[in-house]
mmJSON file of the N, C-alpha and C atoms, coordinates in Angstrom:
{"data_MODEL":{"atom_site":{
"group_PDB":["ATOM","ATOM","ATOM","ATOM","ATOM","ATOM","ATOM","ATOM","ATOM","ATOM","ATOM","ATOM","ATOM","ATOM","ATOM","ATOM","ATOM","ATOM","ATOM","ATOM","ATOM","ATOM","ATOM","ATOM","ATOM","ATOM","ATOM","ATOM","ATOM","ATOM","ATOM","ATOM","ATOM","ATOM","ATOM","ATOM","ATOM","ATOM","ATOM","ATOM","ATOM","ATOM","ATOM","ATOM","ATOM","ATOM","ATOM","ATOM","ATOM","ATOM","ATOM","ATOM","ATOM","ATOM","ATOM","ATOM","ATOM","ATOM","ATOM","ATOM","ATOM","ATOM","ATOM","ATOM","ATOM","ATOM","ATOM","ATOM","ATOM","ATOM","ATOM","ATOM","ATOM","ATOM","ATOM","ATOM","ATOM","ATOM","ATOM","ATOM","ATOM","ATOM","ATOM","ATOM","ATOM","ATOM","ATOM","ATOM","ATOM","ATOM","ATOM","ATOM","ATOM","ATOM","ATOM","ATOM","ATOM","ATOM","ATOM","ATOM","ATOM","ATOM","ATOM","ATOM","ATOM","ATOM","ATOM","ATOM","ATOM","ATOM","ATOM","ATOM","ATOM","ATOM","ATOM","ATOM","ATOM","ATOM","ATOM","ATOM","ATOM","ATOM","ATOM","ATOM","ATOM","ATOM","ATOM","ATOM","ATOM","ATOM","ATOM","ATOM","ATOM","ATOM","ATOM","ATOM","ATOM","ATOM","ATOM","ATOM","ATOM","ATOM","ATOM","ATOM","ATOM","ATOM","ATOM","ATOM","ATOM","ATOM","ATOM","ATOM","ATOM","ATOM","ATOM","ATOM","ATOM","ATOM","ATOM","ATOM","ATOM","ATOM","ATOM","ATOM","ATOM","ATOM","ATOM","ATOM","ATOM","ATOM","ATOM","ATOM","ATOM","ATOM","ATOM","ATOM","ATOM","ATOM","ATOM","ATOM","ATOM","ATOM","ATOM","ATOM","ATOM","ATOM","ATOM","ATOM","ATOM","ATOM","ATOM","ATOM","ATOM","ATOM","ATOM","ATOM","ATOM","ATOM","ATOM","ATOM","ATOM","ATOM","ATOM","ATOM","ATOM","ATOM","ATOM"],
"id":[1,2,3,4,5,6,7,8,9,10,11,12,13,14,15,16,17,18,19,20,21,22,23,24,25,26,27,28,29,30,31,32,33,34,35,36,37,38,39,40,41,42,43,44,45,46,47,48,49,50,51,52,53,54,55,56,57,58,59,60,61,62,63,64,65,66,67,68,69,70,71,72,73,74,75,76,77,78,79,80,81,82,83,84,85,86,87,88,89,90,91,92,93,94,95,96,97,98,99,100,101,102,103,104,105,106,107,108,109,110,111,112,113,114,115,116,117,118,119,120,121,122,123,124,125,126,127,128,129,130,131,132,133,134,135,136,137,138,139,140,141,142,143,144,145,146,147,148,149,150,151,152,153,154,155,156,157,158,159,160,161,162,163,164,165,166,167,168,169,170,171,172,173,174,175,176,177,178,179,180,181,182,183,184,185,186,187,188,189,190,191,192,193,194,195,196,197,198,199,200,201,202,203,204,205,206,207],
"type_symbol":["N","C","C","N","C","C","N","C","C","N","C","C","N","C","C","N","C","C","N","C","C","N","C","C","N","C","C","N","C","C","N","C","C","N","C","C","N","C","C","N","C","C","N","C","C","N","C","C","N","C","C","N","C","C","N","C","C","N","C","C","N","C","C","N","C","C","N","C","C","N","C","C","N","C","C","N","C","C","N","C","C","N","C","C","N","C","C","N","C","C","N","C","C","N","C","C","N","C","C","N","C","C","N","C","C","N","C","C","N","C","C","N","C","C","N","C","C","N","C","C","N","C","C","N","C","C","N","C","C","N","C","C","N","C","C","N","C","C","N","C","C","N","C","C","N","C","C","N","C","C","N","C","C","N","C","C","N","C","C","N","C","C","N","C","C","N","C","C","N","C","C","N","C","C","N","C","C","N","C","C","N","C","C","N","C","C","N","C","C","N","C","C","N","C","C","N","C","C","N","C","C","N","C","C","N","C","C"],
"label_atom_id":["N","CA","C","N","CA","C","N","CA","C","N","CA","C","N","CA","C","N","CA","C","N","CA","C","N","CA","C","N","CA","C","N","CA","C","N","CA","C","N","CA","C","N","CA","C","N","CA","C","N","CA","C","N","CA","C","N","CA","C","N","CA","C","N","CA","C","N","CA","C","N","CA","C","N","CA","C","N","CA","C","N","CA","C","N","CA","C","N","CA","C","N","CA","C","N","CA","C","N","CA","C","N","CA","C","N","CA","C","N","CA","C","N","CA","C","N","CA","C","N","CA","C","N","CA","C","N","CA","C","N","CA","C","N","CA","C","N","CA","C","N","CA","C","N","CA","C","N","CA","C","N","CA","C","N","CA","C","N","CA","C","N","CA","C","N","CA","C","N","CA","C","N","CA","C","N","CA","C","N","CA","C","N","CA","C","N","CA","C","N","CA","C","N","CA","C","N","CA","C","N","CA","C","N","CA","C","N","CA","C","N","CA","C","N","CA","C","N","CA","C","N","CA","C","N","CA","C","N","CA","C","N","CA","C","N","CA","C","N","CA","C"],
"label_alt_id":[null,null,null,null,null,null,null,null,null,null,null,null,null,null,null,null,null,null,null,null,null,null,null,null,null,null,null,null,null,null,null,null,null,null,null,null,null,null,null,null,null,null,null,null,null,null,null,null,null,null,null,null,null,null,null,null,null,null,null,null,null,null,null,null,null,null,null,null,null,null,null,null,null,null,null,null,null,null,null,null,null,null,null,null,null,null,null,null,null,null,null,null,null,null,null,null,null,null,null,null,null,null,null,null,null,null,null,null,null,null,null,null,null,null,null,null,null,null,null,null,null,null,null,null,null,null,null,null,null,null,null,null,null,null,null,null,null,null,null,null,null,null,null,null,null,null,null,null,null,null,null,null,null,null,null,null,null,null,null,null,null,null,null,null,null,null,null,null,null,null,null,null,null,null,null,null,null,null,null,null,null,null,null,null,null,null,null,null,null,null,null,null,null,null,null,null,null,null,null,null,null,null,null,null,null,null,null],
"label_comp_id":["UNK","UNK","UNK","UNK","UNK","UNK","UNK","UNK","UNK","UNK","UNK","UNK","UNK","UNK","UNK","UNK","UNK","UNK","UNK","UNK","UNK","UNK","UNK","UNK","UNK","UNK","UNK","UNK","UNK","UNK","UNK","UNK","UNK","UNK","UNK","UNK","UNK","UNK","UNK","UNK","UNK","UNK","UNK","UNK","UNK","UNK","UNK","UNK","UNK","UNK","UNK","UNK","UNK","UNK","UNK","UNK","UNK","UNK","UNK","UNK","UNK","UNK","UNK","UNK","UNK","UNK","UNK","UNK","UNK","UNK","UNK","UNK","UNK","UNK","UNK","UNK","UNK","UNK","UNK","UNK","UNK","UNK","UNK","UNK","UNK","UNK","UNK","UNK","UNK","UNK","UNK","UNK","UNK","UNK","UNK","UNK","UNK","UNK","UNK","UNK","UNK","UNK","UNK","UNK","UNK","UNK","UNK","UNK","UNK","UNK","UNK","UNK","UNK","UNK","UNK","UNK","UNK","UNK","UNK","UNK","UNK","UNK","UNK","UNK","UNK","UNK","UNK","UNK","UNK","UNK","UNK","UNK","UNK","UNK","UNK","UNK","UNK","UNK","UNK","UNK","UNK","UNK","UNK","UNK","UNK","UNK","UNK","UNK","UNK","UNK","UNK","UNK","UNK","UNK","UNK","UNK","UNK","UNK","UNK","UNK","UNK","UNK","UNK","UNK","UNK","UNK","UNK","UNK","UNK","UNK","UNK","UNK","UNK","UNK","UNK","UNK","UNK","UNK","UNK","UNK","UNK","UNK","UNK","UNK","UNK","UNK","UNK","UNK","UNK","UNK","UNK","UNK","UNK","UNK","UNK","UNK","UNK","UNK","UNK","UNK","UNK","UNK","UNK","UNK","UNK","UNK","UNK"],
"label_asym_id":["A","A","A","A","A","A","A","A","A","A","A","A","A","A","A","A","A","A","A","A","A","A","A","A","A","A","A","A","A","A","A","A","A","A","A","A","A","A","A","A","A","A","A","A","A","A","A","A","A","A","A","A","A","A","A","A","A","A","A","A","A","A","A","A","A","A","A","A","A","A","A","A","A","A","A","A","A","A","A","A","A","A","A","A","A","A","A","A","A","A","A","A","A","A","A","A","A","A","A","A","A","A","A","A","A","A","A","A","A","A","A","A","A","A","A","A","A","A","A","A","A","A","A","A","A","A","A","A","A","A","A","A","A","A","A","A","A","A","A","A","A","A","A","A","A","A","A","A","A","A","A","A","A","A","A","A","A","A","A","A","A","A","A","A","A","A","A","A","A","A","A","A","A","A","A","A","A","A","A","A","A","A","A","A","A","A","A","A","A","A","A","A","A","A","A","A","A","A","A","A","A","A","A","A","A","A","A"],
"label_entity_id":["1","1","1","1","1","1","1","1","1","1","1","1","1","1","1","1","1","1","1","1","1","1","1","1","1","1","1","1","1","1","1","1","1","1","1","1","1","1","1","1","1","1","1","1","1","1","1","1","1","1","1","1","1","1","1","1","1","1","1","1","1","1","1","1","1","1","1","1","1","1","1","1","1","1","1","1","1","1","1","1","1","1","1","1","1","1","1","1","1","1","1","1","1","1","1","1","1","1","1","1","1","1","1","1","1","1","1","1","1","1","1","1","1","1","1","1","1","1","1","1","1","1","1","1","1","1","1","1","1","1","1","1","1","1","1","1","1","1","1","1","1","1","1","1","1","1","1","1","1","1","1","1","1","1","1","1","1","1","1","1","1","1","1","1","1","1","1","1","1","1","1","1","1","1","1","1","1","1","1","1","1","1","1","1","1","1","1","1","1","1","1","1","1","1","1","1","1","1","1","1","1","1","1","1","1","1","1"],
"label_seq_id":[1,1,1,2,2,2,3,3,3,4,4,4,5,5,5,6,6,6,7,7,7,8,8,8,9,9,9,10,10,10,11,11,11,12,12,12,13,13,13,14,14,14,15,15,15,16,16,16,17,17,17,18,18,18,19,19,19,20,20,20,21,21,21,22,22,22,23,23,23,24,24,24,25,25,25,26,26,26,27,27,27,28,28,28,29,29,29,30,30,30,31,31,31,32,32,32,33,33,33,34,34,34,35,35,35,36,36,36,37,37,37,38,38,38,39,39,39,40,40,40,41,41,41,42,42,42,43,43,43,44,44,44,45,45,45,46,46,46,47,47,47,48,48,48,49,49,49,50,50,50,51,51,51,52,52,52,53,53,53,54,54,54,55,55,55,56,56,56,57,57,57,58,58,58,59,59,59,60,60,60,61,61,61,62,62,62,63,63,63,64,64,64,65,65,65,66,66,66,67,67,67,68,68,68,69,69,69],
"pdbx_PDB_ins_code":[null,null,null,null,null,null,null,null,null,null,null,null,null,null,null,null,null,null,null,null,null,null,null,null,null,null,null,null,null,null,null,null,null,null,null,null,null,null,null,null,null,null,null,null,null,null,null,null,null,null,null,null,null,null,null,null,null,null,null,null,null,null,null,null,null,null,null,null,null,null,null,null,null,null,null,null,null,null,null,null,null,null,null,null,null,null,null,null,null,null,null,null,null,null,null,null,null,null,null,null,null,null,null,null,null,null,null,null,null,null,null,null,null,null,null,null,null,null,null,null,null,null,null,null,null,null,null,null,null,null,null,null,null,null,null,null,null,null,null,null,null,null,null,null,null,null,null,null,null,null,null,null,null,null,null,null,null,null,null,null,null,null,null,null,null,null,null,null,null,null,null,null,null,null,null,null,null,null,null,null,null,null,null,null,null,null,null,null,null,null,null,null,null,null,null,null,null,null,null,null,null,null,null,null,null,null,null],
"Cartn_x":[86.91,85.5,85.277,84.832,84.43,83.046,82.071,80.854,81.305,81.285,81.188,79.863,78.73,77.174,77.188,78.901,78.268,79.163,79.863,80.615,79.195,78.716,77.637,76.58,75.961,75.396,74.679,73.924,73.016,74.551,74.251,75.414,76.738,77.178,78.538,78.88,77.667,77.387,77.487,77.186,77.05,78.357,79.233,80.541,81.295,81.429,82.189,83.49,84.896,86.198,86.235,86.701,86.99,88.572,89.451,90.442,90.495,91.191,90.861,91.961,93.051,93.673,92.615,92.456,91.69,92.114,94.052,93.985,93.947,92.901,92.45,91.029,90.89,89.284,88.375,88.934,88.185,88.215,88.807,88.521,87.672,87.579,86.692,84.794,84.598,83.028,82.67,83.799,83.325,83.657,84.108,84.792,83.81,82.388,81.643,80.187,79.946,79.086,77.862,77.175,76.663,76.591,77.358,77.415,76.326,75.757,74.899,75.693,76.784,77.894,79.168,79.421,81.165,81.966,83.096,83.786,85.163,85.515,86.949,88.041,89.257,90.499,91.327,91.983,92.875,93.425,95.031,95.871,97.01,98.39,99.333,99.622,101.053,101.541,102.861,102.996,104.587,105.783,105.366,106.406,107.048,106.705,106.936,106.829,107.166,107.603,108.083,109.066,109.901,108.579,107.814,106.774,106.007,106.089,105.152,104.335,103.945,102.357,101.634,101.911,101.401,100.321,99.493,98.767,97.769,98.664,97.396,97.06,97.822,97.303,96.497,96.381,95.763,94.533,95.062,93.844,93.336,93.282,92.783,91.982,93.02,92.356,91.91,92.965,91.927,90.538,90.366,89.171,88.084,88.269,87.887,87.377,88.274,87.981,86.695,86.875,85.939,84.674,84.654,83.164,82.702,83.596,82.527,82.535,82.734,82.566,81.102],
"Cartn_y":[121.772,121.815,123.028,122.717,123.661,124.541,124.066,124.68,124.708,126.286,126.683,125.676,125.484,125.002,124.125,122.937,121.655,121.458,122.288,122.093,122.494,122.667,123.066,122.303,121.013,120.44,119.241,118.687,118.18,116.436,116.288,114.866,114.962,116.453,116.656,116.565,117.101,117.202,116.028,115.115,113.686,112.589,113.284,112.659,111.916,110.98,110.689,109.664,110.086,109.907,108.922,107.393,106.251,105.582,105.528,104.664,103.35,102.4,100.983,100.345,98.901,98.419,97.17,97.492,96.117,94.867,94.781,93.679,92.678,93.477,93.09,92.616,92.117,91.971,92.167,91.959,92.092,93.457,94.832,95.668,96.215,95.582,96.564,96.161,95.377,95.587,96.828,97.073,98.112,99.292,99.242,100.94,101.242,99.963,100.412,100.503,99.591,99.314,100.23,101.299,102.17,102.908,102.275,103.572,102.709,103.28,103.457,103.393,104.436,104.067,103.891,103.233,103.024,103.843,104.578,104.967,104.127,103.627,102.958,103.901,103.95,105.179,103.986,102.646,102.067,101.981,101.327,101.503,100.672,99.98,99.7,100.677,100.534,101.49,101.955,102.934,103.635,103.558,103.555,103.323,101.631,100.831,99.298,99.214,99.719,99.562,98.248,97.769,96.347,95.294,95.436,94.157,93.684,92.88,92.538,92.25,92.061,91.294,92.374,93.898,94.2,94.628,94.888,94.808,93.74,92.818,91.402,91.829,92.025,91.938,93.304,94.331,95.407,95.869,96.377,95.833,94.722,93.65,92.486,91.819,91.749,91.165,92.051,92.907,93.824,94.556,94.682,95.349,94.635,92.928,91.743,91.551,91.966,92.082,92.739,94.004,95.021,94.739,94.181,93.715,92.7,91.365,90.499,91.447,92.348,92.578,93.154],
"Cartn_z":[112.382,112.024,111.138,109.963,108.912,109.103,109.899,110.322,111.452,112.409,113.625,114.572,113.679,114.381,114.827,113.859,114.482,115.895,115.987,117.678,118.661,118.711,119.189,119.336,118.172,117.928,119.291,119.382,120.041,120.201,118.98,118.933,119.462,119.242,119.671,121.04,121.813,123.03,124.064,123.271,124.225,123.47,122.605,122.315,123.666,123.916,124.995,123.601,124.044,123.055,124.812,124.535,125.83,124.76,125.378,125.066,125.457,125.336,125.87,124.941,124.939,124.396,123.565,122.564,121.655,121.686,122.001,121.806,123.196,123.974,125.104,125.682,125.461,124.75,126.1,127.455,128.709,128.916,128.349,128.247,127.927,126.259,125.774,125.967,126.614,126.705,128.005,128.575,129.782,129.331,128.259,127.465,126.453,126.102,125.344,125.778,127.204,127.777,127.18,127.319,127.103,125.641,124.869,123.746,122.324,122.288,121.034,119.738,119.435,118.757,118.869,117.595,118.134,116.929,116.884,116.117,115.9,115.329,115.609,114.61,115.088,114.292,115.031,114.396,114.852,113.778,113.741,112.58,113.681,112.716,113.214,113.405,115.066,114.953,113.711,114.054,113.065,113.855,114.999,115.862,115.712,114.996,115.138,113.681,112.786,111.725,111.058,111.776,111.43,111.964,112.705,113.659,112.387,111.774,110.669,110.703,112.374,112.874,113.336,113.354,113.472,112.825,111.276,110.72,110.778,111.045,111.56,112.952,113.75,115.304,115.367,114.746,114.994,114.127,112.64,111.486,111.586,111.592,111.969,113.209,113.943,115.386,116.55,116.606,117.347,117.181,115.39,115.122,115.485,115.519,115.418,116.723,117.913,119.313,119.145,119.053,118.981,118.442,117.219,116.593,117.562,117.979,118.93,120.245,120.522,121.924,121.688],
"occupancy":[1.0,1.0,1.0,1.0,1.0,1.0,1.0,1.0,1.0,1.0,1.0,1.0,1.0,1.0,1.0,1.0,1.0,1.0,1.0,1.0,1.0,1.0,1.0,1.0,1.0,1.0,1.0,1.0,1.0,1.0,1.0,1.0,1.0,1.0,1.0,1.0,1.0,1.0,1.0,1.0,1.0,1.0,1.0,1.0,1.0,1.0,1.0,1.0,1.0,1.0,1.0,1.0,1.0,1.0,1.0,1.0,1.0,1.0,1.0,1.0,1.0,1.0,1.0,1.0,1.0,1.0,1.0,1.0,1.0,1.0,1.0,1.0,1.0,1.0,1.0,1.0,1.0,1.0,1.0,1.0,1.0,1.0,1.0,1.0,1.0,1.0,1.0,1.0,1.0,1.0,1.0,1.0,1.0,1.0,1.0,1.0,1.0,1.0,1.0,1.0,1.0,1.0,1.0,1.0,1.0,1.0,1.0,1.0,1.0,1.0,1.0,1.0,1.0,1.0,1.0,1.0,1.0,1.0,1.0,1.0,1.0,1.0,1.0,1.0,1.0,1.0,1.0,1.0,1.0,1.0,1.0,1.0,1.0,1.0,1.0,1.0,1.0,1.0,1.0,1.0,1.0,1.0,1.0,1.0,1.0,1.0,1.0,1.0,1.0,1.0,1.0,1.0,1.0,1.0,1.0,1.0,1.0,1.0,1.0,1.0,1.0,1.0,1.0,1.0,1.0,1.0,1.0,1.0,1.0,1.0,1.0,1.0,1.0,1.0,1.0,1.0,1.0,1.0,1.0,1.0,1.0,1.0,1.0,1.0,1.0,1.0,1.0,1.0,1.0,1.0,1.0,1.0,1.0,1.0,1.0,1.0,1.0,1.0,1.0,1.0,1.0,1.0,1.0,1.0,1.0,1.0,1.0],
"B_iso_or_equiv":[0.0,0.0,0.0,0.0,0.0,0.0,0.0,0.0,0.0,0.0,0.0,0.0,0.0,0.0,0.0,0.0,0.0,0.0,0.0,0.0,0.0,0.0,0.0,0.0,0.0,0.0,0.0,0.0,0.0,0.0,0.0,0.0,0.0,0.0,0.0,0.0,0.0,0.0,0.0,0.0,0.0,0.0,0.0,0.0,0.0,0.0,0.0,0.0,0.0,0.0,0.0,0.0,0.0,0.0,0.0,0.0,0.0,0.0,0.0,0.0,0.0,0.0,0.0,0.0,0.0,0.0,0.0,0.0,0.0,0.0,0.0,0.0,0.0,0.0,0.0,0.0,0.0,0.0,0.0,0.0,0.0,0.0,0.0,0.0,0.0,0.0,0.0,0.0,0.0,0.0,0.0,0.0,0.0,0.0,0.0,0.0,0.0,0.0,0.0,0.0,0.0,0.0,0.0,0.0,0.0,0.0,0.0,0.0,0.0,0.0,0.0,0.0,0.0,0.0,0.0,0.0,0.0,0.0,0.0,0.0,0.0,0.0,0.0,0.0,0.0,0.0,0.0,0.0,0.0,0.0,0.0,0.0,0.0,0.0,0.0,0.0,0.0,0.0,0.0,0.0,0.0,0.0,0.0,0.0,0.0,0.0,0.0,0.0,0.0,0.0,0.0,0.0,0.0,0.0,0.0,0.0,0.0,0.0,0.0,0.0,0.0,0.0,0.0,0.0,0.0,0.0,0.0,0.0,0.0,0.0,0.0,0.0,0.0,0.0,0.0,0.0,0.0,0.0,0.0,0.0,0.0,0.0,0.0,0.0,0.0,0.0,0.0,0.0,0.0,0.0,0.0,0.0,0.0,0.0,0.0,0.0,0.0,0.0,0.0,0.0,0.0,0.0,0.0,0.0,0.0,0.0,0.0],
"pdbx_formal_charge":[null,null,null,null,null,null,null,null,null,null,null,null,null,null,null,null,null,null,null,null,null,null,null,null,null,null,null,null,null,null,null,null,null,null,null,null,null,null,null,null,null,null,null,null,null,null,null,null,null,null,null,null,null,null,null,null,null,null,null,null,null,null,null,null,null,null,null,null,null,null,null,null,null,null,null,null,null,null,null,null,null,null,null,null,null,null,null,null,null,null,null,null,null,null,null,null,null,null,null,null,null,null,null,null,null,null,null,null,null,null,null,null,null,null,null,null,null,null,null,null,null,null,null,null,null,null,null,null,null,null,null,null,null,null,null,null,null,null,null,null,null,null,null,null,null,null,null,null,null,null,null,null,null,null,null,null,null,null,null,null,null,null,null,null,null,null,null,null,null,null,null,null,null,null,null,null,null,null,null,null,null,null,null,null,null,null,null,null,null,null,null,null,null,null,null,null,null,null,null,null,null,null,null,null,null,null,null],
"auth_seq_id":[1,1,1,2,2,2,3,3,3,4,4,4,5,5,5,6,6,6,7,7,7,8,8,8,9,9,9,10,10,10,11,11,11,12,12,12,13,13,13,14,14,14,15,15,15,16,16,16,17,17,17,18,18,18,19,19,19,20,20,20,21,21,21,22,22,22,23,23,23,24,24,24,25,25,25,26,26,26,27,27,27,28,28,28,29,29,29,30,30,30,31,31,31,32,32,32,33,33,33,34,34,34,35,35,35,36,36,36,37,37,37,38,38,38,39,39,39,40,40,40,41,41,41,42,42,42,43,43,43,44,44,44,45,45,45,46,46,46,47,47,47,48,48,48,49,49,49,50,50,50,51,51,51,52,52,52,53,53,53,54,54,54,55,55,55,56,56,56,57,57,57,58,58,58,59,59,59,60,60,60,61,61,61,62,62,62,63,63,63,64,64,64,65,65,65,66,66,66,67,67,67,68,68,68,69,69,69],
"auth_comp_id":["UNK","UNK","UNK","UNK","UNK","UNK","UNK","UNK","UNK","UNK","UNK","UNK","UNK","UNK","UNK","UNK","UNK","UNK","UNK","UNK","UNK","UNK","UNK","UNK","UNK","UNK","UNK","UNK","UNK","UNK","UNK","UNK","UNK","UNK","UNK","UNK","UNK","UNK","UNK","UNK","UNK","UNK","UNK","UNK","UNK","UNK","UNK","UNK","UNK","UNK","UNK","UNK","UNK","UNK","UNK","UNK","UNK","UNK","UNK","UNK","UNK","UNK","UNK","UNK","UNK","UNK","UNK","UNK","UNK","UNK","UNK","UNK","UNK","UNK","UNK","UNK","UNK","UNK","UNK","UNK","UNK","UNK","UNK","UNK","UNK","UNK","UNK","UNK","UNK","UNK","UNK","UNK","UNK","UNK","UNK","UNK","UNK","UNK","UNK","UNK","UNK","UNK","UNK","UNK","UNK","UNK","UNK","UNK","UNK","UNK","UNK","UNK","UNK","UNK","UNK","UNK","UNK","UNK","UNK","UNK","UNK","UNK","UNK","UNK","UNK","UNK","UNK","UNK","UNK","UNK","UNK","UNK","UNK","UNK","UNK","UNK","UNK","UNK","UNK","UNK","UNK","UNK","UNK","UNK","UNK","UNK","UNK","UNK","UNK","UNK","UNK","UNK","UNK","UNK","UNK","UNK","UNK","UNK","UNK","UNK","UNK","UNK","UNK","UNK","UNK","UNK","UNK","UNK","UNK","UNK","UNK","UNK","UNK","UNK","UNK","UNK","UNK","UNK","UNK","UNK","UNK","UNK","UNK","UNK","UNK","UNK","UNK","UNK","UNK","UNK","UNK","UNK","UNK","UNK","UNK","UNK","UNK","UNK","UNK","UNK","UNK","UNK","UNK","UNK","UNK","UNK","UNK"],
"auth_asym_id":["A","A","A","A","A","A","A","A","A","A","A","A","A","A","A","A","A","A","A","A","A","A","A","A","A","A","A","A","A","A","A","A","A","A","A","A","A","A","A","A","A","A","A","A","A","A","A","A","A","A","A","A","A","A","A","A","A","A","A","A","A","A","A","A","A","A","A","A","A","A","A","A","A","A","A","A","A","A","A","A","A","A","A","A","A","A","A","A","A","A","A","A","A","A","A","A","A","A","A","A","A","A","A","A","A","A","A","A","A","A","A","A","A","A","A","A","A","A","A","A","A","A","A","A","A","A","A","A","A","A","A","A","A","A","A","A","A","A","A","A","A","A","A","A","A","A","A","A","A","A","A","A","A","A","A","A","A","A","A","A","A","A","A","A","A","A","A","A","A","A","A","A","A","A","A","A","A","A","A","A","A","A","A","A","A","A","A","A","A","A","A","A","A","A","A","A","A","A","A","A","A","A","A","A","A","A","A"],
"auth_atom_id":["N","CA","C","N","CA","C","N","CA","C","N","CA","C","N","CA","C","N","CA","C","N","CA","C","N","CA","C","N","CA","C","N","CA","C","N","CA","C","N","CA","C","N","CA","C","N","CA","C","N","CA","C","N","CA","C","N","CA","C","N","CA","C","N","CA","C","N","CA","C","N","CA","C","N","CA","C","N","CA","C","N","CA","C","N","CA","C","N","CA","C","N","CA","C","N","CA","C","N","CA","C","N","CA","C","N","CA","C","N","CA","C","N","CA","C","N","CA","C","N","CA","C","N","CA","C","N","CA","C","N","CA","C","N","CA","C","N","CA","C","N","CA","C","N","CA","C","N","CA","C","N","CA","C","N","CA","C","N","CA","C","N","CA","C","N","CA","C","N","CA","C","N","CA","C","N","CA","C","N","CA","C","N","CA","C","N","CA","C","N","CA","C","N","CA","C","N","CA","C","N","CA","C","N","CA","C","N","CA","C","N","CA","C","N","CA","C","N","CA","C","N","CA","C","N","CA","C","N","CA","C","N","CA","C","N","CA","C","N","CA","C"],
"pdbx_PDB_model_num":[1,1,1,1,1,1,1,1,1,1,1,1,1,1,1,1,1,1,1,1,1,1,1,1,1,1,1,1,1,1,1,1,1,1,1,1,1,1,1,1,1,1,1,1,1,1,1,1,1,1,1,1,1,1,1,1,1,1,1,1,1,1,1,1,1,1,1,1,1,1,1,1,1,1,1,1,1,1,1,1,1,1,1,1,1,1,1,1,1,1,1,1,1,1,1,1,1,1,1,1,1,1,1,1,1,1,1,1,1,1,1,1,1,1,1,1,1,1,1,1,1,1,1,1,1,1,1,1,1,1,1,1,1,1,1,1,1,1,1,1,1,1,1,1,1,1,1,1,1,1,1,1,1,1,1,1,1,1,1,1,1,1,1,1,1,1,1,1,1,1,1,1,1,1,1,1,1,1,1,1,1,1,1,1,1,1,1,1,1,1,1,1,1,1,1,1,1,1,1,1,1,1,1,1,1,1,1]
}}}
């Protein structure tokens, strides 16, 4: 954080960071139940390099989970 103020900030304060597997879809309505917003930081992994589905199953369908949930 480049401004000291905004760690501090009113929004920062009520940050709740929830993990949950997307491509699980009965997860994620109880990992969002409550939130006003959603941030999503998903990506294939790097670890699965050779998996070619993973860009579909993760960019794709899991984000996909996430929006209908």
């Amino acid at each position: 954080v480049n401004d000291k103020h905004m760690v501090f900030s009113p929004a920062v304060k009520r940050l709740e960071i929830v993990e949950c597997d997307l491509e699980k879809p009965s997860e994620i309505g109880p990992a969002i139940s409550n939130s006003s917003v959603v941030i999503c930081c998903i990506g294939a992994s790097e670890k699965e390099v050779l998996d070619v589905t993973g860009p579909y199953r993760i960019d794709y369908q899991a984000t996909k989970n996430l929006i209908d949930a």
